[in-house]
KEZALUM-917434 format. One line per field, with one value per residue (C-alpha): residue number from 0; x, y, z. Coordinates in steps of 0.25 Angstrom, whole numbers, plus 5000, padded with zeros to 4 digits. Example, Ala and Ser with C-alpha at 12.3 -4.5 7.8 and 13.67 -1.06 7.14 Angstrom:
2
i = (0;1)
xx = (5049;5055)
yy = (4982;4996)
zz = (5031;5029)
***
This chain:
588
i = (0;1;2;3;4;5;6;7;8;9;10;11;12;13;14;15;16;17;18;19;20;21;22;23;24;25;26;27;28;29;30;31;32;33;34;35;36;37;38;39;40;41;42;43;44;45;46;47;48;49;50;51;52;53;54;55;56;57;58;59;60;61;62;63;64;65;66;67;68;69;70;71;72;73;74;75;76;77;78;79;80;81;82;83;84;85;86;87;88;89;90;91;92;93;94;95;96;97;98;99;100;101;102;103;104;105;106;107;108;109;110;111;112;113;114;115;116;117;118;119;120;121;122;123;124;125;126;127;128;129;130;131;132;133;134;135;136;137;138;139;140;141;142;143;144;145;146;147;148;149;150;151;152;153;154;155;156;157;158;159;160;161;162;163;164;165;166;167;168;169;170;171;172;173;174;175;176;177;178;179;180;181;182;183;184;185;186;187;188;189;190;191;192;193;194;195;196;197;198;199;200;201;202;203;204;205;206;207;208;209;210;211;212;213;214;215;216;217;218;219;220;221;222;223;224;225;226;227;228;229;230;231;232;233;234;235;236;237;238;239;240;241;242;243;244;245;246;247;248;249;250;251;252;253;254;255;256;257;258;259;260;261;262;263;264;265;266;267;268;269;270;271;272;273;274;275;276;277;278;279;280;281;282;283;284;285;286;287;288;289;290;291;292;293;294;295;296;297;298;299;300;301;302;303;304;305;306;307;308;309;310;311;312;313;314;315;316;317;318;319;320;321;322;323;324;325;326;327;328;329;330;331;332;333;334;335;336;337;338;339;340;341;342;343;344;345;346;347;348;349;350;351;352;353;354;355;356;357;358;359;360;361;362;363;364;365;366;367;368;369;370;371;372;373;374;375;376;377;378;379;380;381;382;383;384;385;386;387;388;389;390;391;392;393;394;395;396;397;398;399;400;401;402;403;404;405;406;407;408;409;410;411;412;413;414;415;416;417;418;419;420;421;422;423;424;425;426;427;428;429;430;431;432;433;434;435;436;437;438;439;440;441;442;443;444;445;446;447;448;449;450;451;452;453;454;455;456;457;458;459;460;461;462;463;464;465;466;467;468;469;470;471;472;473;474;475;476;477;478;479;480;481;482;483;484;485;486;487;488;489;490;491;492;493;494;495;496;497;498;499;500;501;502;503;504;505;506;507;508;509;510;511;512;513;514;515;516;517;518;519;520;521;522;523;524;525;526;527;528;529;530;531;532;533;534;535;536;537;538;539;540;541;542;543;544;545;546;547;548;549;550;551;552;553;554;555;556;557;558;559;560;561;562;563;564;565;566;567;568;569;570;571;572;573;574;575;576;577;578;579;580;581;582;583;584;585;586;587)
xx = (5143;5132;5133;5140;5138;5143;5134;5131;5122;5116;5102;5100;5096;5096;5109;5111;5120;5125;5121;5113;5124;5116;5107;5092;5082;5077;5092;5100;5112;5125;5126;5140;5153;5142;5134;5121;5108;5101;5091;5091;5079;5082;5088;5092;5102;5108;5106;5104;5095;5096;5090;5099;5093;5103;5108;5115;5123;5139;5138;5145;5143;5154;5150;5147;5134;5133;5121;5116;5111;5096;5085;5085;5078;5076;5082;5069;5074;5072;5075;5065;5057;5060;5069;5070;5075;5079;5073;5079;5080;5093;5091;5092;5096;5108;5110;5109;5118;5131;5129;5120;5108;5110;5110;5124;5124;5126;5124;5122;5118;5110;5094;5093;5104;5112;5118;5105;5102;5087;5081;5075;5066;5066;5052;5058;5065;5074;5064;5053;5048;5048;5044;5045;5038;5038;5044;5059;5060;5054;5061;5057;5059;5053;5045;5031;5037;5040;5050;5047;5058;5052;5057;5061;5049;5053;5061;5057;5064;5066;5073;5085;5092;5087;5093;5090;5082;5090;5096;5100;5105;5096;5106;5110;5104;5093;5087;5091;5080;5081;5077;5069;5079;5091;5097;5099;5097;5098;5087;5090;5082;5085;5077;5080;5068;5068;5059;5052;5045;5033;5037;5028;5013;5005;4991;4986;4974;4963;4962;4952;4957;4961;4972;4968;4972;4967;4965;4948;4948;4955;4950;4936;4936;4949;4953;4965;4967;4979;4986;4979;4985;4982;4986;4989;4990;4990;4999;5008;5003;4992;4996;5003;5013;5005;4994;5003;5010;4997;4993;5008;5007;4991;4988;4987;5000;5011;5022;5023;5032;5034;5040;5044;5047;5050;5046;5051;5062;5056;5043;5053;5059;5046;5041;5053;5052;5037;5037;5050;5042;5028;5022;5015;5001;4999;5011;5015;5031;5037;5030;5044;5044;5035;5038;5049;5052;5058;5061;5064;5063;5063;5077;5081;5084;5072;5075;5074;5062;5056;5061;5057;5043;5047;5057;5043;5035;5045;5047;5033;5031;5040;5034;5020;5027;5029;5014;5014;5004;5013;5009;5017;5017;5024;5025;5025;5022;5021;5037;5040;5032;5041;5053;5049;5046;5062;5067;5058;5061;5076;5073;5070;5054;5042;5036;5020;5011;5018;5031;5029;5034;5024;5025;5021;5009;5014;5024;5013;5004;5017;5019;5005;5001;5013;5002;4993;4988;4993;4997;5011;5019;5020;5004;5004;4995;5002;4999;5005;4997;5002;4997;5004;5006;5005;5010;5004;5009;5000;4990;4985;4980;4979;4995;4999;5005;4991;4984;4993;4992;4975;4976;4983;4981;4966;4965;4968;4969;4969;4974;4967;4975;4963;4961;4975;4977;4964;4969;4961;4969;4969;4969;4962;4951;4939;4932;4945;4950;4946;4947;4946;4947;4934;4926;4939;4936;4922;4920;4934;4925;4914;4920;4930;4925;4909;4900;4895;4909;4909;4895;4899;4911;4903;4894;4905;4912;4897;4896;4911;4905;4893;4900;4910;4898;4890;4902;4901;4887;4893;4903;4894;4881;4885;4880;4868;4860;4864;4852;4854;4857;4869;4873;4871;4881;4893;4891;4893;4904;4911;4911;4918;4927;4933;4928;4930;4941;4951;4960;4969;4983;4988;4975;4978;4962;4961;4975;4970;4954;4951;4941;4931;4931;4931;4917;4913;4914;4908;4896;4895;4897;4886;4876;4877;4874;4862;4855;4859;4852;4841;4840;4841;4831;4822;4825;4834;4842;4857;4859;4856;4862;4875;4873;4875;4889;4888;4896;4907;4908;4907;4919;4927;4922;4938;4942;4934;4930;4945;4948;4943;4932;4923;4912;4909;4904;4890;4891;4891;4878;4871;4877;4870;4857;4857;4859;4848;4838;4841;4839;4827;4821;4824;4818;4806)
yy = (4885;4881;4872;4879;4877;4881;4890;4883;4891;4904;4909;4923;4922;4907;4901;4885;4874;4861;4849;4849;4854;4853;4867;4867;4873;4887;4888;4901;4901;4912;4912;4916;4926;4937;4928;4931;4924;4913;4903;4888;4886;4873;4859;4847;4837;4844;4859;4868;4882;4895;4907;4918;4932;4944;4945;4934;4943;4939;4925;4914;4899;4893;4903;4897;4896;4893;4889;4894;4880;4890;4895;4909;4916;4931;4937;4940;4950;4964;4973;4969;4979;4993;4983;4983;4969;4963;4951;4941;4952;4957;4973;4983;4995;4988;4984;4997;5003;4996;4993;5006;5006;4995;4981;4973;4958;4950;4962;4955;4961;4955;4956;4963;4970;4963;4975;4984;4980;4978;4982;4967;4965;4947;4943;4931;4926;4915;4901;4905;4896;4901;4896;4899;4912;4918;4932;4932;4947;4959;4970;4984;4983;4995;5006;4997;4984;4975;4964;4950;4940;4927;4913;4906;4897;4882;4887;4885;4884;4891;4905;4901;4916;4929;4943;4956;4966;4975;4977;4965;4963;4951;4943;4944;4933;4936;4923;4908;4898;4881;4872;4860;4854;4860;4870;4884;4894;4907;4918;4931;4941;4934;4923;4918;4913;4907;4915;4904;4899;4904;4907;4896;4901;4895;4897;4903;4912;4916;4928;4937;4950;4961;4968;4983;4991;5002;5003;5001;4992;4984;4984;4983;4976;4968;4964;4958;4949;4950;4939;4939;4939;4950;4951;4965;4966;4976;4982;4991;5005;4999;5001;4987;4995;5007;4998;4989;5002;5006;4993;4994;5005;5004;4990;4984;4976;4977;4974;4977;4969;4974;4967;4974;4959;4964;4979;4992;4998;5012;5004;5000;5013;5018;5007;5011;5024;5026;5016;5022;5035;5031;5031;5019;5023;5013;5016;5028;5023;5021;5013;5006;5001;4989;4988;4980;4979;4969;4975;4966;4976;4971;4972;4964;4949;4940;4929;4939;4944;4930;4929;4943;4938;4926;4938;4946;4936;4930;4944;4946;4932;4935;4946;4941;4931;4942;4944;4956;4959;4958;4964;4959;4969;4960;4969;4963;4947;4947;4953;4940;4930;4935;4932;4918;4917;4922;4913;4902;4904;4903;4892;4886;4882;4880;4894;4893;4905;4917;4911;4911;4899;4887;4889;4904;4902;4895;4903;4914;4906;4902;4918;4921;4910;4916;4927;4925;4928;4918;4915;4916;4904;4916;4916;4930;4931;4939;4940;4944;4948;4949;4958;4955;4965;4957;4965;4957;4963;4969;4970;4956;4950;4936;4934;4922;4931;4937;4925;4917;4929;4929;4913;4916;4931;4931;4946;4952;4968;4969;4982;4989;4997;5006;5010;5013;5023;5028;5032;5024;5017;5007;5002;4990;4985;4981;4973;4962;4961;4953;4950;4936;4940;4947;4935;4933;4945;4950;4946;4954;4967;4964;4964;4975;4984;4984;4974;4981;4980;4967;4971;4984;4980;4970;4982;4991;4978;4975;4991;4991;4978;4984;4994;4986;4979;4994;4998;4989;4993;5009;5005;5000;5009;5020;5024;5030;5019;5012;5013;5023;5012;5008;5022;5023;5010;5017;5031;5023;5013;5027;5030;5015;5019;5033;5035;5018;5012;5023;5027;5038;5033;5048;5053;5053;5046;5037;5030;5021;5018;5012;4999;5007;5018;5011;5003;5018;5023;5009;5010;5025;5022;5010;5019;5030;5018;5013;5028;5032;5018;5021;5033;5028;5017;5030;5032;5043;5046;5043;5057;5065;5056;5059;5074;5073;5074;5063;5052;5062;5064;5047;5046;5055;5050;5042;5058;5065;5054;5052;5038;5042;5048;5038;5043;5054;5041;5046;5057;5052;5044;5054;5063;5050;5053;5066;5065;5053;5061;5073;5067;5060;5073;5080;5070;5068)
zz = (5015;5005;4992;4982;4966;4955;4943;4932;4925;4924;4918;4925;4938;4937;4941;4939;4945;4941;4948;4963;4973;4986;4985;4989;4982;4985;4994;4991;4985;4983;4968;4962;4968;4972;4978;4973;4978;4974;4977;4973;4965;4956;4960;4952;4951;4940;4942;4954;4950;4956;4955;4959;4964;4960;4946;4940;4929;4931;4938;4930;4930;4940;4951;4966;4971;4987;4993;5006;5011;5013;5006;5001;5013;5019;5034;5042;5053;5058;5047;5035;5035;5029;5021;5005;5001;4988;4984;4991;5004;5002;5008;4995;5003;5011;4997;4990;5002;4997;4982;4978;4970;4962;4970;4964;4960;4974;4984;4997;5011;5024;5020;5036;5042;5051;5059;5064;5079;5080;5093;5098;5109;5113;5117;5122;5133;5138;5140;5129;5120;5107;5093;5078;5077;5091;5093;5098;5097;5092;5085;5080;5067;5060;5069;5064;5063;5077;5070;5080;5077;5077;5079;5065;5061;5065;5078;5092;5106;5119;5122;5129;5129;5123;5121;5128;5122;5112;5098;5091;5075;5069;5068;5084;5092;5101;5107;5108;5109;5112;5101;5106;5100;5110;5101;5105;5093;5092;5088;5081;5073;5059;5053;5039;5030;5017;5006;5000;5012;5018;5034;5041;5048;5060;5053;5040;5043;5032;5025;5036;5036;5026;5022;5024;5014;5014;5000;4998;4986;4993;5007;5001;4988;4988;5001;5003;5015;5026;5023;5010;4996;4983;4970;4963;4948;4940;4927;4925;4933;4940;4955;4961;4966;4971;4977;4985;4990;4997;5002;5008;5015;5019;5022;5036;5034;5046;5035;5020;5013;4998;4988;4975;4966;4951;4953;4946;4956;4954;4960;4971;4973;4976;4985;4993;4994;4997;5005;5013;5014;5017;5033;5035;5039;5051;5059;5054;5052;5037;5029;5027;5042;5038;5024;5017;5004;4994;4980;4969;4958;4943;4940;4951;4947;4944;4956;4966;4961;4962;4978;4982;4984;4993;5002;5003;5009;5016;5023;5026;5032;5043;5047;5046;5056;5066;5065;5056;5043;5031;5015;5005;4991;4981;4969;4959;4959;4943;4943;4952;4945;4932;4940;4942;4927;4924;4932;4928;4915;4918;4925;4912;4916;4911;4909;4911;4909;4902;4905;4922;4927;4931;4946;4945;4951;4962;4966;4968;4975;4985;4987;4990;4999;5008;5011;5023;5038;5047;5061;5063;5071;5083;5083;5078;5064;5051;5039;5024;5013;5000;4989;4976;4965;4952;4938;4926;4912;4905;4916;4912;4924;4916;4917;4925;4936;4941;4937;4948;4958;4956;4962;4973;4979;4983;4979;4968;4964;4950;4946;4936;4925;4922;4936;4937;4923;4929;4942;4951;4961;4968;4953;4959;4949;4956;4946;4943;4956;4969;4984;4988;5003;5005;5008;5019;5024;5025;5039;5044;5035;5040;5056;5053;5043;5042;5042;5027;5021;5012;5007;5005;4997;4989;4984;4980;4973;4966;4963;4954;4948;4943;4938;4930;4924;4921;4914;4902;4898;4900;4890;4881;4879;4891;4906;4903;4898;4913;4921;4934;4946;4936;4934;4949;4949;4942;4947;4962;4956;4952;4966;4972;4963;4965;4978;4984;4974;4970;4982;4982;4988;4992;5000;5014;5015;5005;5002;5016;5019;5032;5030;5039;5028;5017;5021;5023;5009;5003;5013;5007;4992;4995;5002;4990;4980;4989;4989;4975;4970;4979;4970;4958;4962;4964;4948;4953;4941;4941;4936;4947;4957;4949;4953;4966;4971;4979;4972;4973;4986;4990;4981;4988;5002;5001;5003;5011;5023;5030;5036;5049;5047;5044;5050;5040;5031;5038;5029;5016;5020;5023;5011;5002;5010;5007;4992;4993;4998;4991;4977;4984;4988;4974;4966;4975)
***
């Protein structure tokens, strides 16, 4: 049994006990007679703060709380995925199973079930050495998914006796190595880790490689790094949600972890109900047999909100142990960082910025350095990338959230709210966002993709930018004072944008664009630039080159030119050539 105290005081989630009793910091605790949870999070010689997780409506100062002598921690075991947990993992389906549609005060059930048998393969056996990360077993968990039970970090020893191949529960012994120190232990599926620790690496590799998308803005403008960080902000209606569910289902992840923190539940409902219906376009399976999902939505209490972040990644580091590619989606950040100001303010701190606490900021940073491509203590090499929804009010991207965010997620993707009421999506802005993996990356594009990709990527980018600058001067005095090579400059920027930028989600060729093609349609959009300029260099006027239907027919290239056939690209160079030498012959 655990230390036990008494209440003394109750401020909302924030529960208080007189004197120091003998609790640790950050060590979970039973809070009252429906035993809610809590986690230890201030000690002092005359008071102990705890911050419970559930709603505290109904508890009464004298109550018992009991230690649990650990941190507050997650079960890693077969079982995770195609799981919805809560915010501190407790499974809401079991949970919505016995108590119905609304969760009750206290409800408590084992985070992974402890009855299903699990068909185990040991790749083991009796006189191995094994140490923290090697592979004990290997068990199908989903039809994509192979989970490998790996030894707990800090353990090591010799296999002294193992089981035969078969179905096992995860709490059923299924190896028993020697310690050096000549204790026997015993080895099943389960491992128990505590949230707030990041799980322990061999190395930390740089940033090399993308995440592949395919979403074009992103693949080519805005990279983002496996392993890599981004920050997604945008207001009310702008596409966080929407964007991060096609990063979800498209992205070159093995595992998705998605983490509604502070969400609308019929956002929620709608995560779980495409996502239960959706076929993962890599293996062909559900989308939901690599997925798990952690919703925390906004009427939920504000401390579980603030540890739902810390389950996430928690989650994804041990699979990334296994070797696997994980992507968090934690949407929203900004709905955390307001828990944090709740309970600091309950707390009774010092607020800083717009009443966030002091240590927003590096509580941030703590959650975003647990991103990266590493070597595991196996020797296999994972990775988690986190990309970040961040929901500032107002759309004011100068509120200490994004602020915070921009100094720690090396890409940002600032959501536009014009582009969005405009119906261009990706609402991606072009001109306010920025990528500072592509200088990481430009010799994995150049060996990979083409050897013109970066240059051609620049030119688009330097296109948009002109265009941004030539629209001041239309706004003021009009187009048709703009001498022809800047008409030529919008007419071609009008193409990058409708026929390069804007991507249409529900066409069966456009909602994913290999890299291959999208190098293609820039080399294209680049090559029609360089003959119309030559034209107009010629004192072709821009006027006749808008006659011709040829813009039309690059901006629909997205349409037209199917993902495998990439070879048809020949066409629409020579199509150029022809309209080239057509207006050459006319005018001569």
């Amino acid at each position: 049994m655990g230390v036990k105290g008494k209440i003394y005081g109750i401020n909302g989630p924030v529960i208080s006990i007189k004197g120091n009793l003998g609790y640790k910091m950050n060590e979970m605790v039973c809070v009252g007679g429906r035993r809610l949870v809590g986690e230890v999070i201030g000690l002092s010689r005359e008071e102990t703060t705890i911050q419970v997780y559930e709603e505290t409506s109904g508890l009464r100062p004298g109550e018992t709380v009991e230690g649990m002598g650990n941190a507050i921690s997650v079960t890693l075991a077969p079982g995770i995925l195609k799981n919805i947990f809560d915010g501190i993992e407790r499974p809401l389906e079991v949970i919505a199973a016995r108590n119905g549609a609304f969760i009750p005060t206290g409800a408590q059930a084992d985070a992974l079930d402890k009855e299903r048998l699990w068909q185990t393969h040991i790749t083991v056996q009796s006189g191995d050495f094994v140490t923290e990360g090697s592979v004990i077993a290997e068990v199908p968990e989903t039809k994509s998914i192979v989970h490998k039970v790996l030894l707990a970090p800090g353990m090591s020893g010799e296999v002294v006796r193992t089981r035969e191949d078969g179905e096992y529960t995860i709490e059923q012994e299924l190896v028993v190595i020697r310690t050096k120190e000549g204790e026997e232990r015993s080895l099943s599926m389960t491992q128990k880790w505590p949230i707030r620790i990041p799980r322990p690496v061999a190395k930390r590799f740089p940033a090399d490689r993308p995440l592949v998308t395919g979403q074009r803005i992103l693949d080519t403008l805005f990279p983002i790094a496996k392993g890599g960080t981004a920050a997604l902000p945008g207001g009310f209606g702008t596409g966080k949600t929407m964007t991060q569910h096609q990063l979800a289902k498209w992205c070159d992840a093995d595992i998705i972890i998605y983490i509604g923190c502070g969400e609308r539940g019929n956002e929620m409902t709608n995560v779980l109900e495409e996502f239960g219906e959706l076929v993962d376009p890599k293996s062909g399976n559900l989308l939901m047999d690599r997925t798990a999902l952690i919703a925390n939505t906004s009427n939920m209490p504000v401390a579980a909100r603030e540890a739902s972040i810390y389950t996430g990644i928690t989650l994804a580091e041990y699979y990334r142990d296994m070797g696997y590619h994980v992507a968090i989606m934690a949407d929203s950040t900004s709905r955390w960082a307001e828990a944090l100001r709740e309970l600091s303010g309950r707390l009774e701190e010092m607020p800083a910025e717009e009443g966030f606490p002091a240590y927003l900021a590096s509580r941030l940073s703590a959650f975003y350095e647990r991103a990266g491509y590493v070597q595991n203590l196996n020797g296999t090499e994972g990775s988690v990338t986190i990309i970040g929804a961040v929901s500032p009010q107002g759309g004011d991207f100068s509120e200490p959230v994004t602020q915070n965010t921009k100094r720690f997620a090396r890409c940002f993707l600032a959501l536009d709210k014009a582009l969005a009421y405009a119906r261009h999506y990706p609402a991606i802005n072009w001109l306010t966002s920025y990528s500072e993996y592509m200088g990481d990356l430009a010799a994995w594009y150049g060996e990979h993709v083409g050897s013109s990709f970066v240059y051609c990527r620049n030119q688009i980018l330097n296109i948009l930018t002109t265009e941004n600058r030539l629209n001041e001067i239309v706004k003021l005095i009009g187009s048709d004072v703009l001498p022809d090579d800047q008409k030529l400059v919008l007419e071609i920027a009008r193409v990058i944008r409708l026929g390069f930028l804007q991507q249409n989600a529900f066409h069966a060729e456009d909602t994913f664009v290999p890299m291959e093609k999208q190098l293609k349609m820039m080399e294209v959009i680049l090559y029609l630039y360089d003959r119309c300029k030559a034209l107009i260099d010629l004192s072709m006027p821009m006027a006749l080159l808008r006659e011709s239907d040829v813009f039309e027919k690059i901006i629909s290239i997205k349409y037209d030119v199917a993902n495998q056939e990439l070879d048809r690209f020949e066409e629409y160079h020579t199509m150029i050539d022809a309209f080239y030498q057509h207006l050459i012959a006319t005018e001569g």
